[in-house]
C-alpha positions as CSV (number, residue, x, y, z in Angstrom):
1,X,89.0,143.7,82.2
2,X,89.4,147.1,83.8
3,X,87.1,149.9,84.6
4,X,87.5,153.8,83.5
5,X,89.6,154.4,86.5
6,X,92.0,151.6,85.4
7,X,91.3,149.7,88.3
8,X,90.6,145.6,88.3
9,X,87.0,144.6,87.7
10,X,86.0,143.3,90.9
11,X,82.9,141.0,89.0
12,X,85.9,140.0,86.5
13,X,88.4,139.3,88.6
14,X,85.9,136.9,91.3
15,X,84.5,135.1,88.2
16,X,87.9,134.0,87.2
17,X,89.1,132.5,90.4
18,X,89.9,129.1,90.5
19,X,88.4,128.4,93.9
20,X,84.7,128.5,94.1
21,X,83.1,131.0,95.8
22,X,79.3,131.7,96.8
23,X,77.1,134.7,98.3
24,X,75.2,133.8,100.7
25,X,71.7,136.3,101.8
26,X,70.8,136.9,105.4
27,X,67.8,134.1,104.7
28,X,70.5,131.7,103.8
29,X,70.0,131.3,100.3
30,X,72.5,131.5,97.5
31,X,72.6,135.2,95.5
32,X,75.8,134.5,93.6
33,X,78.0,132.0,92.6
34,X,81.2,132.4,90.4
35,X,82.2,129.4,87.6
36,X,84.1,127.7,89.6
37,X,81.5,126.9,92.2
38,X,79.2,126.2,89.0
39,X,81.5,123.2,88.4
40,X,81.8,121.9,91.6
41,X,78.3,122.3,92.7
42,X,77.3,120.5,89.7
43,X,74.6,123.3,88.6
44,X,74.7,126.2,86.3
45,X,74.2,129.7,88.1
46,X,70.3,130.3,87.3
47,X,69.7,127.0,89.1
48,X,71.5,127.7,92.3
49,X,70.8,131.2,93.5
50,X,67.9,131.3,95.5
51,X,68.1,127.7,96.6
52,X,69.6,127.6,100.6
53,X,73.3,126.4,100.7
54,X,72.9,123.1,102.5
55,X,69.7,122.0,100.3
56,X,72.1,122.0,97.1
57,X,75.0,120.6,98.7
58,X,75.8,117.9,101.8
59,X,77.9,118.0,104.1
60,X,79.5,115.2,106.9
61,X,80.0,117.4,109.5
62,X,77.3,118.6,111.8
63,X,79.2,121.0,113.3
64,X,80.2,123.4,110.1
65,X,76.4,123.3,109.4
66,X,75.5,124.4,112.3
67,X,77.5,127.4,111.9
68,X,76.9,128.1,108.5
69,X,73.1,128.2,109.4
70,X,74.2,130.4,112.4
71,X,75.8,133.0,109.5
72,X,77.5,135.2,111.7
73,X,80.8,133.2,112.3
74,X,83.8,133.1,110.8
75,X,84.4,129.4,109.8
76,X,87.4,127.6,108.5
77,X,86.7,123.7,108.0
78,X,89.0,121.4,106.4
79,X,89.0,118.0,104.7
80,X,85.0,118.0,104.8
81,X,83.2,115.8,102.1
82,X,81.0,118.0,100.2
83,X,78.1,116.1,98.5
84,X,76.6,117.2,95.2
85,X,74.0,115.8,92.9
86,X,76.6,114.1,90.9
87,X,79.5,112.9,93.0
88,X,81.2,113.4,96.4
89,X,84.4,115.4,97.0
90,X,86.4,116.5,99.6
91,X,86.7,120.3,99.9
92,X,88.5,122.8,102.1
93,X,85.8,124.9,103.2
94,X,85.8,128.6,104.5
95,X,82.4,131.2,105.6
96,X,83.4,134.8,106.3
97,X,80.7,137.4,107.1
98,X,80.3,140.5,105.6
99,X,81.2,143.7,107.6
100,X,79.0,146.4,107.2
101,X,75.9,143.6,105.4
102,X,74.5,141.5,108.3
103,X,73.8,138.4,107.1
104,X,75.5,138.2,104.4
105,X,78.5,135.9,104.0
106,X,80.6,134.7,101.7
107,X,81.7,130.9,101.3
108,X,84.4,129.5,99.5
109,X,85.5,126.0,98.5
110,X,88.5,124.6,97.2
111,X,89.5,121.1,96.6
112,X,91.2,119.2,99.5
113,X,93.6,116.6,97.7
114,X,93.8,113.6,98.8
115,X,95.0,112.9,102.6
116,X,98.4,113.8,103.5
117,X,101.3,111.0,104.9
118,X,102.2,111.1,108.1
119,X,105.0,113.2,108.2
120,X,108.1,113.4,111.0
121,X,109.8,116.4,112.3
122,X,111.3,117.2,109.0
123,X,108.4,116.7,106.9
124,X,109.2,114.6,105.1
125,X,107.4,111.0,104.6
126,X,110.0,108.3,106.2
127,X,108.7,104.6,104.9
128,X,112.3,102.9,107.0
129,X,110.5,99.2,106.8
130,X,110.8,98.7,103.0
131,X,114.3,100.2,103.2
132,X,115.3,97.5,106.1
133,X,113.6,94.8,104.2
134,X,115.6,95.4,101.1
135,X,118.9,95.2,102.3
136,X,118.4,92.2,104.0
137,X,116.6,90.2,100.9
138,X,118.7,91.7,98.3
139,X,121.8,89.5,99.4
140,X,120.2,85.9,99.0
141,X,118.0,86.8,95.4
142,X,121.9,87.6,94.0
143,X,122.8,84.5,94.8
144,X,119.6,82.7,94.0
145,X,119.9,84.2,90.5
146,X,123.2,83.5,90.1
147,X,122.8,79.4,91.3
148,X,119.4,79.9,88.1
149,X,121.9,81.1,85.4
150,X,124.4,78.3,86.5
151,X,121.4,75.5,85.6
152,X,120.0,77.0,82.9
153,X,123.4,76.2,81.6
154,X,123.2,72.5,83.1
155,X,120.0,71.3,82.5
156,X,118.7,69.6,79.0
157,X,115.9,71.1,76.9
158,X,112.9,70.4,79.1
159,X,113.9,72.5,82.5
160,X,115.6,75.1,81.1
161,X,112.3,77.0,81.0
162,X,112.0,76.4,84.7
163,X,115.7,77.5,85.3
164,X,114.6,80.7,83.1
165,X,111.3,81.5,85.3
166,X,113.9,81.0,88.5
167,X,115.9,84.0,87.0
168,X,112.8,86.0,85.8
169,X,111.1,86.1,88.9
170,X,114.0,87.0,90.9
171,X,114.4,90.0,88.7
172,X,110.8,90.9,89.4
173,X,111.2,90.7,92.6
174,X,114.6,92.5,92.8
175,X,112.7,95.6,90.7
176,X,110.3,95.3,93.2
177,X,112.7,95.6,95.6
178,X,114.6,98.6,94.3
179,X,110.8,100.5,94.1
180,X,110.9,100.0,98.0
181,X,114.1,101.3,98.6
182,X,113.4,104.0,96.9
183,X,110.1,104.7,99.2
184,X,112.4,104.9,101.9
185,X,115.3,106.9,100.3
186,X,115.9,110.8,101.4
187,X,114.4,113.4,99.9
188,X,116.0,114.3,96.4
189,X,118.6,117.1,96.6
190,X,118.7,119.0,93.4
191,X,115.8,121.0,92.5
192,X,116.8,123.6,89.7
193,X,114.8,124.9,86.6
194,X,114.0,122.4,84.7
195,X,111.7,122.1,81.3
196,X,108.6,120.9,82.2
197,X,107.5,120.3,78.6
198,X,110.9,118.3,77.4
199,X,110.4,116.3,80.5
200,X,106.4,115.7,79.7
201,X,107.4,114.5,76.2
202,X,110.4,112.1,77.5
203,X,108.0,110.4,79.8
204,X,105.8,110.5,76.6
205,X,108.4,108.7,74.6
206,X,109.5,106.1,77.2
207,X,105.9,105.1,77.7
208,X,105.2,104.7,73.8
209,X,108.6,102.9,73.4
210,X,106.8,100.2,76.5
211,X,103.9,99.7,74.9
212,X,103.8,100.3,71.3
213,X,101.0,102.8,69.8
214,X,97.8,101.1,71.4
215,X,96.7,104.1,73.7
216,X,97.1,108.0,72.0
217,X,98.9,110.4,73.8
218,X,97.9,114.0,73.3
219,X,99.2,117.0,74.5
220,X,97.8,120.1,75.6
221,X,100.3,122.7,76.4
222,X,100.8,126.1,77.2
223,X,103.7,126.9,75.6
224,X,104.3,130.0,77.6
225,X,104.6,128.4,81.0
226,X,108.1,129.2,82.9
227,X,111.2,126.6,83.9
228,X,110.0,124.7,87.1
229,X,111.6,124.0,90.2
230,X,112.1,120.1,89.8
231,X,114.4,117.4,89.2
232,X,114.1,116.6,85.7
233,X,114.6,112.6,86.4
234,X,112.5,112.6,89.3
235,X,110.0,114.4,87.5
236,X,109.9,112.2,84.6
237,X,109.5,109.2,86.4
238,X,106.8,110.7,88.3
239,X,105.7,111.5,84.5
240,X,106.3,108.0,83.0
241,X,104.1,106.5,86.4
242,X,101.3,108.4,85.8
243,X,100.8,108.3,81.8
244,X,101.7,104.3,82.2
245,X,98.9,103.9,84.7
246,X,96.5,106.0,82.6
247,X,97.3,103.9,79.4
248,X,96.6,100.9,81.7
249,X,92.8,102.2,82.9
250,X,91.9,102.7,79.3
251,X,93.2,99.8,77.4
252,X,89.8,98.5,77.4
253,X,88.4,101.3,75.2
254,X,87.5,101.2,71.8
255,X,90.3,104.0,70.9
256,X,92.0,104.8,74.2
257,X,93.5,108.5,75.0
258,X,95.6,110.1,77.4
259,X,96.3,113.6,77.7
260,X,98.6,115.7,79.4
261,X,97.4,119.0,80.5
262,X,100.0,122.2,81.4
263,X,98.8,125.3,82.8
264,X,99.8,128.1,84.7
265,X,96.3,128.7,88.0
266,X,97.9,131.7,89.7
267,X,95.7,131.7,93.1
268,X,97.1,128.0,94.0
269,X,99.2,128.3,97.1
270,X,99.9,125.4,99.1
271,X,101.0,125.6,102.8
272,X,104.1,123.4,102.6
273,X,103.9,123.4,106.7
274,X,107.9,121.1,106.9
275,X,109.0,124.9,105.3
276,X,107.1,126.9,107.8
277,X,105.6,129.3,105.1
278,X,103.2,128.7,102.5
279,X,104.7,127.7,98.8
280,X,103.1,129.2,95.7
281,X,102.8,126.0,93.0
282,X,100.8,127.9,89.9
283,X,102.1,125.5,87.4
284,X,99.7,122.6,87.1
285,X,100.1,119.1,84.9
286,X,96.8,117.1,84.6
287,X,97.3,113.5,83.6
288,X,93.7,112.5,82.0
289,X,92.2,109.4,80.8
290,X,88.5,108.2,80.3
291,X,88.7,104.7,82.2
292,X,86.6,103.4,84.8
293,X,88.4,104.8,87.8
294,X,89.4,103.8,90.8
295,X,87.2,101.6,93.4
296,X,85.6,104.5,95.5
297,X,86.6,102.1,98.4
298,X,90.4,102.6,97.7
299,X,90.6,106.7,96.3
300,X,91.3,108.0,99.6
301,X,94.6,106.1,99.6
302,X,95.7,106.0,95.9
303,X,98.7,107.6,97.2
304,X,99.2,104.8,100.3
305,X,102.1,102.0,99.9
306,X,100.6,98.6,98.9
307,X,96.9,100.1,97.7
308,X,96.3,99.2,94.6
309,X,93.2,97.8,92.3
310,X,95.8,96.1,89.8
311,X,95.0,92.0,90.0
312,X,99.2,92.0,89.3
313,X,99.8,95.5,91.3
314,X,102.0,95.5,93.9
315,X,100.9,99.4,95.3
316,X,104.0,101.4,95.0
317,X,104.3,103.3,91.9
318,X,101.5,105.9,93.5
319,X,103.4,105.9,96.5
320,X,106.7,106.0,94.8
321,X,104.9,109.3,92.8
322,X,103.7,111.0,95.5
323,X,106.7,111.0,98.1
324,X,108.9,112.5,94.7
325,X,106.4,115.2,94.1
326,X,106.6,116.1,97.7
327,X,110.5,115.7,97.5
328,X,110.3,118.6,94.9
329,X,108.1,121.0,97.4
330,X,105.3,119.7,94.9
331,X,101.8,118.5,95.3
332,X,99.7,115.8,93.9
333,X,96.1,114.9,94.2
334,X,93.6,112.7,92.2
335,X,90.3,113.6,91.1
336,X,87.4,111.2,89.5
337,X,84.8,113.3,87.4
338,X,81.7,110.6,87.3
339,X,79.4,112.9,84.9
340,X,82.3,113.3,82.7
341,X,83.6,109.9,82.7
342,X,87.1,110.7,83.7
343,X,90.2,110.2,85.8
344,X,92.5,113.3,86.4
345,X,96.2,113.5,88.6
346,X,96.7,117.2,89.3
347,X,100.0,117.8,89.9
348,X,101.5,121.2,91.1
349,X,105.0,122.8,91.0
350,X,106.5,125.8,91.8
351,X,108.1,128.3,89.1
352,X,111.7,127.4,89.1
353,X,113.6,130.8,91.7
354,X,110.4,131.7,93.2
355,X,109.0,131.2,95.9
């Protein structure tokens, strides 16, 4: 939408940011809010403006309500939990006044992910105890299977189930093993353009072909979206992970779904701080399902190593997930939408040559 001067609507433009964003009046009170801080407020516009900031939302630090109530500070807060009428969320939360207005300010929130790794010099997320761990327990299961195989060929009828469970249980544990080493592996070398929609619909097939038909996959793509910068394998691992784990939370439903978002959210840029310079990622996937979630206790550290809520989980396909989005220049962050009923994984990529 332009005006008669050809120039961008500057009401247009606001209203379709992905970020919200709120005026704020010298009294304190809201006088304008765009969609996106409709949907992450919890209220439609009509409702909000005129109520003060801090009556409609909550926040955990004293300090950044403080200066918000002060109005004349610029304030950039991160990782704050926001509290709405429907659910909690953690934001990344910014207040700048208005030159020229006094008073008036405008605030903007944007979602926070989830908590980053620590990382080491590089950047990049180094789990070395799993990797030490695997080659030195490796070695012996080899052996261990291959003393199994040699009395499953031994024994009579009667044991050779137990000589079987010997065998099948040291390949659990051996894939187990392997998930570990790759925690610890380096970062993956090869990012190139790669097609994010072929690799969406591999993952896709692999997941149906584990699992038969019992939870629908559906697609909604945007056809239009560009070659990303990823490794195709990784990425469809990360892909098959995600979809699996999805299937998983809704097998419980009467008809269970999962889809699989694509779209292109230009204003995303995330400040890849190993690079030194910020990163634009505008192409976003969105893995969806309508299961019960994840225990609020444990959503903070989905992403950690051994976290999981599976009775038979062993907590490393997340972390597995995470540290080859990050090994991509990606970003991933989950999201549980109470009033809707749903579970999304936002994950974020770059356009594959850009920058």
């Amino acid at each position: 939408m332009t005006n008669p001067s050809g120039a961008p609507d500057a009401n247009a433009q606001i209203a379709g940011l992905i970020f919200a964003v709120v005026l704020i009046d010298p009294e304190g009170r809201i006088a304008e809010v765009n969609s996106a801080a409709e949907e992450m407020l919890g209220r439609s516009g009509p409702r909000l403006v005129g109520q003060k900031l801090l009556e409609a939302v909550r926040l955990d630090d004293q300090r950044v309500e403080e200066t918000l109530n002060r109005g004349d500070t610029q304030l950039i807060a991160r990782g704050l939990v926001l509290g709405t009428p429907h659910r909690d969320r953690r934001v990344n939360l910014t207040s700048s006044p208005l030159h020229g207005h006094t008073g008036w300010r405008v605030v903007t929130m944007s979602d926070a992910g989830q908590p980053e790794l620590p990382d080491d010099e590089e950047g990049r997320v180094e789990l070395r105890a799993p990797a030490i761990l695997a080659h030195e327990i490796k070695n012996p299961l080899s052996a261990i299977r291959g003393a199994s195989q040699l009395l499953a060929r031994r024994v009579d009828g009667k044991d050779k189930p137990l000589a079987r469970m010997i065998s099948s249980e040291v390949d659990r544990i051996a894939s187990l093993i392997d998930r570990m080493q790759q925690l610890g592996s380096k970062p993956i070398a090869v990012t190139g353009p790669c097609n994010l929609h072929e690799a969406i619909r591999n993952a896709m097939a692999t997941v149906r072909a584990g699992r038969g038909e019992g939870c629908e996959l559906i697609e909604e793509f945007d056809p239009s979206l560009p070659p990303v910068s990823a490794d195709q394998g990784a990425l469809e691992q990360v892909l098959i992970n995600l979809i699996a784990n999805a299937c998983d939370a809704s097998a419980h439903l009467d008809a269970p779904q999962v889809s699989v978002r694509t779209r292109f959210v230009s204003g995303l840029v995330f400040n890849a701080i190993r690079l030194g310079k910020a990163t634009r990622l505008p192409i976003e996937i969105t893995v969806t399902d309508a299961g019960a979630g994840i225990d609020p206790a444990l959503r903070d550290h989905v992403f950690e190593p051994f976290v999981t809520s599976k009775p038979q989980g062993q907590g490393l396909g997340l972390a597995l997930v995470r540290k080859l989005v990050r090994d991509m220049g990606g970003r991933i962050a989950h999201e549980r939408d109470e009033r809707a009923g749903l579970t999304h994984f936002r994950m974020n990529l770059a356009v594959a040559g850009k920058e």
